[in-house]
N, C-alpha and C positions, 0 to 999 in steps of 0.2 A: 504493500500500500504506500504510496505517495504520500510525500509531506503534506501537500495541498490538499489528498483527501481524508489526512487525519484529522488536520485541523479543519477542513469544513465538517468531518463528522463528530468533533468537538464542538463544534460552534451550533449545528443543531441540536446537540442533546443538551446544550446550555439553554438553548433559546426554547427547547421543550421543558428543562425543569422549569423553568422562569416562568412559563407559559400557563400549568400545574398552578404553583403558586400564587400566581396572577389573580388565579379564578376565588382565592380568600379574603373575605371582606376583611379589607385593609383597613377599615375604618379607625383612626385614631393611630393608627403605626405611625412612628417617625420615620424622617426621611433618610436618617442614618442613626449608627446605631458604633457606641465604645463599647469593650469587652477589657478589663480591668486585667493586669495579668502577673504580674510583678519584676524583677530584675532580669536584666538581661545576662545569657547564661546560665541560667536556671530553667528547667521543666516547666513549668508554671507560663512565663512565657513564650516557648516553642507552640505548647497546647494553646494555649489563649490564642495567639495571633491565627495561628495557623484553625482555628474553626470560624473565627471571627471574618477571614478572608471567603472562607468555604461559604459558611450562611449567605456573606455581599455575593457572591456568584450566582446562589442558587435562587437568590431572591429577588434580584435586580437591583438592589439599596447598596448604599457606600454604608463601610463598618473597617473595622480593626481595631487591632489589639491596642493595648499603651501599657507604658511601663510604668509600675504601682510598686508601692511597699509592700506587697502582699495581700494576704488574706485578712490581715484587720483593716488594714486602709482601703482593701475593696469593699468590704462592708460596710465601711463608711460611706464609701464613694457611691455603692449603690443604692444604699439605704437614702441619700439624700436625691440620690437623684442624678450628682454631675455623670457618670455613666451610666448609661443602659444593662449593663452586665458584667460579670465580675467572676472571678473564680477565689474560691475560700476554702475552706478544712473543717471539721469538725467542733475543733478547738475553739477555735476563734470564734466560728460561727457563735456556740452558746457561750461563750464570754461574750460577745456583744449585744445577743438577745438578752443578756442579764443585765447588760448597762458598766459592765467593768474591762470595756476595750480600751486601751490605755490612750488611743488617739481621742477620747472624748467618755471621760468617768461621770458614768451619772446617765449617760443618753442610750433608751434600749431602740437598740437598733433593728427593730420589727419590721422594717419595709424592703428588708433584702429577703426573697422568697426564694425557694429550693427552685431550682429548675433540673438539672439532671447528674447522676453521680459520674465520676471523671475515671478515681483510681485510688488508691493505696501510695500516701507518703510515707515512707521507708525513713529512717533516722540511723544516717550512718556517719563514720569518722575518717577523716584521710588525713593520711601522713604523709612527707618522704620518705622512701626507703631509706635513705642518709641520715635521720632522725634515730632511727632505731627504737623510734615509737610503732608496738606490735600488739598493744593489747592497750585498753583502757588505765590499766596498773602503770602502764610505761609512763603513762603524760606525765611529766613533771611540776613540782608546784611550778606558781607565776606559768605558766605556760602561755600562749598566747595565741589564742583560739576566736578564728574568725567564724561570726552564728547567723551570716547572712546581713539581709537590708534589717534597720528597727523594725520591730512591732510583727514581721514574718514568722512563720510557723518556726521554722530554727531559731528564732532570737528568744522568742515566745517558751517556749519548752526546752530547748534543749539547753542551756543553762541550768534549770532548775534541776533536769537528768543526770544532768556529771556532777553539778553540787551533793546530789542525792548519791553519788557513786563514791563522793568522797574526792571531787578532784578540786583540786585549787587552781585559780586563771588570770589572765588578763582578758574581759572581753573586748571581742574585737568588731567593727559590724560595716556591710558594706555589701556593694552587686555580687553574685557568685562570681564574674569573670574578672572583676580585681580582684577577689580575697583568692582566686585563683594563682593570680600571678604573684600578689604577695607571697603563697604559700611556695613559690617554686623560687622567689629572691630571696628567700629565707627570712623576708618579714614575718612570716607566722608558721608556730610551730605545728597549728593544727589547725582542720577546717569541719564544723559542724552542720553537717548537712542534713537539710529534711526535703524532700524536694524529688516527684518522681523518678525513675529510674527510669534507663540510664541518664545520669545529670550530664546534659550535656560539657559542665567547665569540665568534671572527674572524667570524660570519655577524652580530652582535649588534653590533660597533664598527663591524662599515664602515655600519649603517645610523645608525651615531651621531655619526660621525665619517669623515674622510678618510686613507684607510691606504694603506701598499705595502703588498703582498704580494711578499717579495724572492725572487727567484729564483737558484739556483747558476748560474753560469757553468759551458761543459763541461769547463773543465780542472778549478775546482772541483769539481763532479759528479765528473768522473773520478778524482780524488785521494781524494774519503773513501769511495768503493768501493771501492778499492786498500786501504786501512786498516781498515773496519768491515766490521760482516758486513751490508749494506745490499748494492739493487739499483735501477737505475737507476727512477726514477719520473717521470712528469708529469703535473700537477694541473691537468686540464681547465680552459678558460675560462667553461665554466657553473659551474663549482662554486664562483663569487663575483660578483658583481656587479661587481668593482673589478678582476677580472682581464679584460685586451681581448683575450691569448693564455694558450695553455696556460704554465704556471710549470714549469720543470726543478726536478727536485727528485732525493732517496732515499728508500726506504721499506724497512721489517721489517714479514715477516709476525707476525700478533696468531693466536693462537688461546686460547681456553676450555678451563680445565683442570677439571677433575674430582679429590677426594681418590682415591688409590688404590684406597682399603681400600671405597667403596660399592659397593652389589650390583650385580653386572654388569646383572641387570634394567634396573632401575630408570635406571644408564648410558644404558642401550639407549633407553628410553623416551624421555628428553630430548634426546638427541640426534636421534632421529627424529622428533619434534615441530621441532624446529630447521630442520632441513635437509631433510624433505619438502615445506614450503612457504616459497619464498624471499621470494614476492611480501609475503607478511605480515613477512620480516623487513626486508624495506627499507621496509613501512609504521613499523617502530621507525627504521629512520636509514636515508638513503640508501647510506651504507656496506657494509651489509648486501649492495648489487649481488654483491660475491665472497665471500657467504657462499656458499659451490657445492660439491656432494661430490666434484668434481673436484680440486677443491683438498686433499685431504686429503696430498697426497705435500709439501705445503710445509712440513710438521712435519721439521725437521732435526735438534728436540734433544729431544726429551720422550718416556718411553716413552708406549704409547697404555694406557687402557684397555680391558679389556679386552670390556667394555659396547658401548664406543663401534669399538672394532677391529674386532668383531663385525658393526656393523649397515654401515661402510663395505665391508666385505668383502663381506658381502650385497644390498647396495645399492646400490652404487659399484664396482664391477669392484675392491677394492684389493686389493692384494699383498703385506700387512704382514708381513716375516718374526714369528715366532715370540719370537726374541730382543729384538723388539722390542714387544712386550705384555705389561705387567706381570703376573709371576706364573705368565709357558707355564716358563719354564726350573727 
């Protein structure tokens, strides 16, 4: 097949989803639409942009990503309004519906609603090899440990994790792809990652350099599941070149949140571009593997909207009470 009739057979199966779409009372949609994502180098924003591009294709509306502090600053961001869409974490999410997100103490942030589950944040350690840091035991006190952007699910937890381990630090905070390059000039002894897998800076250093990748021990493992609201994880040996076995780990589910207040349409619409075809969202990041409408029951703190409540209920067997969709009560 010819260039010219790939891309004219791309150009109509665009112009038919568009077409599809079309046919949805658009009533009250904006004309474009932000999707919140966090530092660049980080997981967070490969996914974010990269669905945020996919929906403007499939929809015919201008969209894309932007680079956020993360998960509590998206829920600010969407809760108020300045974006249309955001991705966040578990954590964050119910600290902010409680009113104790540190970007704004006091304000429950109820108008950011579930839209659809993403993946499993993993919380892992990288060292240099050179460091001869190999185990959590190794970090040394004053170590000097970069936890991501402020207010980010690393900044957020993973401090309180290695405090609770027993380690002693300098915090450090910043984009994953400086605390990247810090960590390979030897500005920082260690990098605390929460951020799906593979993280794009950690696929970037080990082909730069020689890294651990540190794994919890099971009593470790077992002790910051006792304390956080984390669930046992482990980060396969393909998912770096530097690891020879799977790495024990913890992970919080990530899901995309939606403003409240957008038209349940238009909800609907993105979310089923999303999550009726998986394969295109693991061509954005391998992560994407548990973007699945099975997963929708992983939402433990966010109301849903009611867009997005709609098409799992119809598409997914779910069973959302009522109480739990913005706007039924």
């Amino acid at each position: 097949m010819t260039f010219t009739r790939i891309a004219a057979l791309a150009a109509t199966t665009a112009l038919t989803a568009t077409a599809v779409f079309a046919q949805e009372d658009r009533t009250g949609w904006p004309e474009s639409f932000t999707v919140g994502t966090a530092s660049q180098g980080g997981t967070f924003f490969v996914y974010g942009s990269g669905w945020a591009n996919l929906v403007a294709d499939e929809l015919g509306i201008s969209g894309g990503g932007e680079v956020t502090g993360g998960p509590m600053q998206n829920m600010a961001l969407v809760h108020t309004g300045e974006v249309q869409f955001g991705l966040t974490t578990m954590g964050p999410a119910a600290e902010s519906y409680a009113g104790t997100n540190p970007i704004a103490p006091g304000l429950q942030m109820t108008n950011a609603c579930a839209m659809f589950p993403m993946y499993q944040t993993p919380f892992s350690v990288t060292a240099l090899s050179s460091s001869g840091i190999e185990t959590i035991a190794d970090i040394p006190a004053g170590a000097r440990i970069g936890f991501g952007p402020a207010g980010s699910t690393s900044d957020t937890y993973f401090p309180l994790m290695l405090e609770a381990l027993g380690v002693e630090f300098e915090r450090r905070n910043g984009g994953w792809d400086d605390l990247g390059g810090q960590l390979q000039d030897g500005l920082l002894d260690v990098i605390a990652f929460a951020a799906g897998v593979p993280i794009p800076a950690v696929s970037q250093l080990e082909v730069q350099t020689d890294i651990n990748i540190i794994e919890f021990t099971e009593e470790e493992q077992a002790q910051i599941i006792e304390a956080f609201p984390v669930s046992g994880f482990q980060i396969a040996d393909t998912t770096y070149t530097t690891l020879e076995a799977p790495a024990r780990s913890v992970a919080m589910w990530n899901f995309a949140i939606a403003n409240c207040d957008l038209p349940e349409s238009f909800v609907y619409a993105v979310t089923d571009i999303i999550m009726s075809d998986n394969e295109r969202m693991v061509g954005i990041h391998s992560s994407a593997r548990e973007t699945l409408p099975e997963h929708w029951d992983k939402n433990t703190a966010l109301m849903w909207h009611p867009g997005a409540a709609r098409w799992f209920t119809e598409n997914a067997g779910a069973t959302i009470p009522a109480d739990r969709i913005h706007g039924s009560m």
